[in-house]
N, C-alpha and C positions, 0 to 999 in steps of 0.2 A: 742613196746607195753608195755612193763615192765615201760618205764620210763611215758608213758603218764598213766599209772595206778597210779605209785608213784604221780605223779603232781594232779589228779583229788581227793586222796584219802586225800593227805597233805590241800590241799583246802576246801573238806569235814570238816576236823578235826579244822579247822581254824576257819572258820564257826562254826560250832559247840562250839568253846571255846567263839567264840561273842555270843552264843545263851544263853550259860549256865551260864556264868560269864561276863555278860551284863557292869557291872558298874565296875568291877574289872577289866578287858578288854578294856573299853574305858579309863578309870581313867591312867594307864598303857602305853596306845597307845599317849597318851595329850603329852608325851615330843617327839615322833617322829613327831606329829600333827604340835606343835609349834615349831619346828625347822624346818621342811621343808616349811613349811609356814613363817619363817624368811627369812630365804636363799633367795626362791623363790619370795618372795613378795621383797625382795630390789634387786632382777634381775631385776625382772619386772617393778621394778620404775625408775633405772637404766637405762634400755633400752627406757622408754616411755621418760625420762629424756633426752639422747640421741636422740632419733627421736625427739621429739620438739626442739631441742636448733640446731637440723640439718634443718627442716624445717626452723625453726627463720632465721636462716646465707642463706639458700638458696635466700634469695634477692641477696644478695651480687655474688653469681654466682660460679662457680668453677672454679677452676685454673689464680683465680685472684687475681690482685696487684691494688693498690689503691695509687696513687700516689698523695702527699697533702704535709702543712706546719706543722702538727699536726700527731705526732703518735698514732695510737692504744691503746698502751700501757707505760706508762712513764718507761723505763728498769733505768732511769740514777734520781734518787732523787736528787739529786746535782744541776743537770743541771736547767739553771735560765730560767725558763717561758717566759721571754720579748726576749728571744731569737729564741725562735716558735715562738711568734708575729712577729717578723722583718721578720721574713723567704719571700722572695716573692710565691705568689700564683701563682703554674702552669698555662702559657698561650696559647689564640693561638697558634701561634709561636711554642712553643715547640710540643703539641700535633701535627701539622703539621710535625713539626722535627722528632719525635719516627715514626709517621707510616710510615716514608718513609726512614728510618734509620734502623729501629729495627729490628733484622733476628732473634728473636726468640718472636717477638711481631705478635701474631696472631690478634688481633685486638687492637682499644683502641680507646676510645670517652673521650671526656673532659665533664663535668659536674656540674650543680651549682644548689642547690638549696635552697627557699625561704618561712620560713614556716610561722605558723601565719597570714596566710592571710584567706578571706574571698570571697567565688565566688558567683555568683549570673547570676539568669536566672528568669526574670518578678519578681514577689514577692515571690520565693522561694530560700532559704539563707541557705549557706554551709560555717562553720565557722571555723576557726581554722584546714584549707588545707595547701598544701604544693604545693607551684609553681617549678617545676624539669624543670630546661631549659637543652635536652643532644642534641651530635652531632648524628649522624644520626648511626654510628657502634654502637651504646646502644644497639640497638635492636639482633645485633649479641650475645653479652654479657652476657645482664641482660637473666632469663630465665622466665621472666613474659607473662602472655599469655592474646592475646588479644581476647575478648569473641565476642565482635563485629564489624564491621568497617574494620578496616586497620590503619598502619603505615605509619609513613611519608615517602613522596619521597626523593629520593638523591637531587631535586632541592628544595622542599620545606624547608629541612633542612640547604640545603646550605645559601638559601634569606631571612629565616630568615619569612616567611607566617606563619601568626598568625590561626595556626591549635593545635588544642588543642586533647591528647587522654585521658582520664579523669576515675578516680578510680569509682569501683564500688559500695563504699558508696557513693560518692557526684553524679554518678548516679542516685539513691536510691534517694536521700533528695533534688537533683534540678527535675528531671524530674521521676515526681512518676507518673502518667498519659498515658506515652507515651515514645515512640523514643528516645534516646539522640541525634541518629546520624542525623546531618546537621543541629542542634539548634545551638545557638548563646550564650555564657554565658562571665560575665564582669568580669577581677578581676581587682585590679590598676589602674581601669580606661579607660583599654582596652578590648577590646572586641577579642573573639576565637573561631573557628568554629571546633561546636567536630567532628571528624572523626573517633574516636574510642572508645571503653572502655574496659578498664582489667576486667579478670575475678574476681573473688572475693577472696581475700586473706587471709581475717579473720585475727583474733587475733593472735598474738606470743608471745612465750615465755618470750624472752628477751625483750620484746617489741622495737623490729626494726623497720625498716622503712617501712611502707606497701603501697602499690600501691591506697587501697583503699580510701585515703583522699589525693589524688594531681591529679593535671591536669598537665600532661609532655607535652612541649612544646617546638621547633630547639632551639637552644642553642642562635642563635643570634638573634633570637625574644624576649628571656631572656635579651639580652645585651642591646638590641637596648630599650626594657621596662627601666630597671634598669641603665643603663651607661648614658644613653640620659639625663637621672635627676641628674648625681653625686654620684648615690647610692653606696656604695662598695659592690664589686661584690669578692669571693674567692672562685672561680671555682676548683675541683679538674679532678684527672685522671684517670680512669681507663683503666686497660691493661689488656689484656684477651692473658693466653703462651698457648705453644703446649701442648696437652697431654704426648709426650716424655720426658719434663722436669718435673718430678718426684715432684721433692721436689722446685721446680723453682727457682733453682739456677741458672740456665745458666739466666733465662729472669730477675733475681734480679740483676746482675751482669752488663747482657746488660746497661740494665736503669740508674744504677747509674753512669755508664761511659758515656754514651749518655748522661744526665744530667750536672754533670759537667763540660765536654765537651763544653754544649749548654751554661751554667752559667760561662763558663772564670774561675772556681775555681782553685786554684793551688794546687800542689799535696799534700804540709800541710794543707790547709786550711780543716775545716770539712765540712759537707754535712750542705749546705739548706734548707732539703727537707726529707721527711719522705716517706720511702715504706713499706707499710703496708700491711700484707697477713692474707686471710681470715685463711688458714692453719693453721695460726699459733694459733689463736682462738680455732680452731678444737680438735687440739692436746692438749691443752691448757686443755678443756674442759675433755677430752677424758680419762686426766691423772690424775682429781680430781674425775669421775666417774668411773676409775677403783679403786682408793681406797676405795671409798665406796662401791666397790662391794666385794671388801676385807674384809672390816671392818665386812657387814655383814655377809659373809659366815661365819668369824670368830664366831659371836656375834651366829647366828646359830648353828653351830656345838657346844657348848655348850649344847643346848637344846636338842639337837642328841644324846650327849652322855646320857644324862639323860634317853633320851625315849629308848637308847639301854640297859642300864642297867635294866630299867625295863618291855622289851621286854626278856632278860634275864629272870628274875625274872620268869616271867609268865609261860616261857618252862621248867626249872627247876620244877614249882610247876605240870605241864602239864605231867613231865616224873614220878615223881613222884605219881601220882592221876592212871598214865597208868601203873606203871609197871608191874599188871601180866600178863597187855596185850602184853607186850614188850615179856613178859617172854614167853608165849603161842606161840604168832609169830615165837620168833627164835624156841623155841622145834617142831614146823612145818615146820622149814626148812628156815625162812627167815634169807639172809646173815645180816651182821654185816651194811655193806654199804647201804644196805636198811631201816635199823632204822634207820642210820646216815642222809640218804636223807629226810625221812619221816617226821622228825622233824626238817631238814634243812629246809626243802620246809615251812612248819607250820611258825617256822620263820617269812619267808621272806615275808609269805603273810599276817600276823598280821603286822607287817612294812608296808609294801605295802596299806593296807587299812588305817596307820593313815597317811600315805603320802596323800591318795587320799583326806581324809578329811583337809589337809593340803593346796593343790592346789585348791579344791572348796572353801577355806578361801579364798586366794590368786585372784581366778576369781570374788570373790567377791566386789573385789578394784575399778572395774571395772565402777562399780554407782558412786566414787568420779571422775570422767571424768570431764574433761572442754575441750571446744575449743581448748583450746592453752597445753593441755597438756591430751592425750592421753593414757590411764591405758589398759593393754588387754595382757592376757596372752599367750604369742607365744608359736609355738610347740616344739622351742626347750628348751625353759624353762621347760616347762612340761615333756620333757623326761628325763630333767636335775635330775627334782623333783623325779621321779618315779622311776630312777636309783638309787639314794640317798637314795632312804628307802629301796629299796630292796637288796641294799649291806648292811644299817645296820642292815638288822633282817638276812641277810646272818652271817657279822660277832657278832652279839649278840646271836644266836642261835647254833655257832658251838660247845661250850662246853659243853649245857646240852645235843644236841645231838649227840657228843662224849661220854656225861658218860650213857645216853639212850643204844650206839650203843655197849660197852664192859660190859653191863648185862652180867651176868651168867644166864642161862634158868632155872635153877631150884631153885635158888633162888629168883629168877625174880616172880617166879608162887607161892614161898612159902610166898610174902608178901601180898598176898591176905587174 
């Protein structure tokens, strides 16, 4: 009972110092305001920064290797470019070779695609798509969701049936009227019968590859389109591990011996072939957005310190304006730890409300939103926030209610 007294009373008093010293009080509160609204507001870009560039990569799938002649990332500057050119393109053959070889290869399809193209249904024109020829385990893989229709068959896939399942912009801009499924649309001069379409994917971040501007079609309806004419065709691979291989060393390890292996290289010779993990992206990513969550807290705390010394300021002037009330209190009997809490608690809750106005800054971000990048203050930001001020009007309030709390009572009552 004593302590929810002290709590309702400090609260009262707090209040009351916003009443009576309005501008003095806010003016005061503006460096705990803008410091937990630093802090907070680069979490919360941080994170929104993270969930987009996570959604962006989720095309690519999880716990996947991408097997090609072209790495991700150039680690080696030295290394001469006409040498990734020479590399051969993953084939057949090999894709056949890993799924029935590979004991830590939970799936894997080969894949080619062909953009810049242009598809068409009667007089309405979708330009600048993407023709994606895969093997029929994509659909294990990839985690794109089909909205309507169906996927191909294991036979359709294998013969190579010109079945098209087609993004839900070129949806949108060929068939705005009606149905897509069982229409008929041309690219290349061949004709495709849609039997599906992806849900809608919208814009990303990194701007990836989106479902929403291709028509995916069996891999060897791609071959038989593009090889049949002499086109070059550089299909790659993807491979989908176990969940048990952690960090995918065991299935990175597999691959590159299965490789080899299949390629005759000898044990000097260097690799062909480039395996590329989304992971490594992730982390990647993950380790430039923790230091800017560094940078900020740092650039923050600056402003914290400000608003705590002048959250400081205000108790000191607050014990001072109160003393012979300090003084009357104790000559009735109140202990030493009860001024001491009285104007801890006052404190904590002058901090606490320029936090608050800190985080409604911070929900504010919320209107600069786009599609492809996500602003919204989560809950544990905001407890993050709320902790943060209310430990510094804890620690900026303990010394004037320290020198509040070892008043003498009768000189306490004689500065009135």
């Amino acid at each position: 009972m004593l302590f929810i007294r002290l709590f309702f009373e400090s609260f009262r008093f707090a209040v009351n110092a916003l009443k009576e010293n309005v501008l003095r009080t806010i003016l005061s509160l503006l460096g705990v305001t803008v410091g937990i609204f630093a802090i907070i507001a680069i979490f919360t870009l941080v994170d929104a920064l993270n969930n987009s560039i996570q959604s962006s990569l989720s095309v690519f799938g999880d716990k996947v290797m991408y097997v090609g002649k072209w790495p991700f990332a150039f680690n080696e500057p030295n290394y001469p470019w006409w040498k990734y050119y020479r590399r051969p393109s993953p084939t057949v053959k090999e894709y056949q070779f890993i799924k029935e070889n590979g004991k830590w290869v939970k799936h894997v399809a080969i894949f080619e695609d062909k953009r810049g193209k242009t598809f068409q249904y009667r007089n309405n024109t979708f330009e600048d798509g993407t023709i994606f020829g895969t093997s029929y385990e994509y659909n294990k893989i990839n985690t794109s969701t089909i909205e309507q229709g169906r996927y191909f068959t294991v036979s359709e896939s294998q013969n190579g049936v010109q079945n098209a399942i087609i993004g839900h912009g070129v949806a949108e801009q060929l068939f705005r009227h009606g149905d897509a499924i069982g229409k008929t649309i041309k690219t290349q001069g061949q004709k495709f019968k849609v039997i599906g379409v992806f849900e809608k994917q919208g814009e990303s971040l990194l701007n990836t590859p989106s479902n929403d501007n291709l028509i995916m079609i069996p891999y060897s309806a791609l071959v038989k389109m593009y090889a049949s004419k002499g086109n070059y065709i550089s299909p790659q691979l993807i491979v989908k591990g176990f969940e048990e291989d952690e960090n995918m060393e065991e299935i990175q390890g597999e691959l590159r011996g299965l490789l080899r292996r299949f390629r005759g290289i000898r044990p000097k010779e260097e690799d062909n072939f480039a395996l590329n993990k989304t992971d490594a992206i992730v982390e990647f990513i993950g380790s430039v957005t923790g230091a800017l969550k560094l940078a900020g807290g740092v650039i923050g705390m600056f402003s914290i310190l400000v608003g705590g010394f002048s959250i400081a300021n205000i108790m000191f002037v607050s014990v001072k304006e109160r003393t012979s009330q300090i003084g009357i209190q104790k000559a009735l009997g109140a202990k030493n730890y009860f001024i001491l809490l009285q104007f801890l608690c006052e404190a904590m809750f002058l901090s606490f409300f320029g936090g608050i106005m800190g985080l409604f800054l911070v929900s504010g971000l919320s209107l600069f939103s786009t599609e492809s990048f996500q602003i919204s203050l989560n809950f544990q930001n905001l407890i993050v926030g709320l902790f943060i001020s209310a430990l510094v009007g804890v620690i900026s309030g303990i010394a004037p209610a320290i020198s509040a709390s070892r008043m003498d009572p009768v000189e306490a009552m004689r500065a009135s």
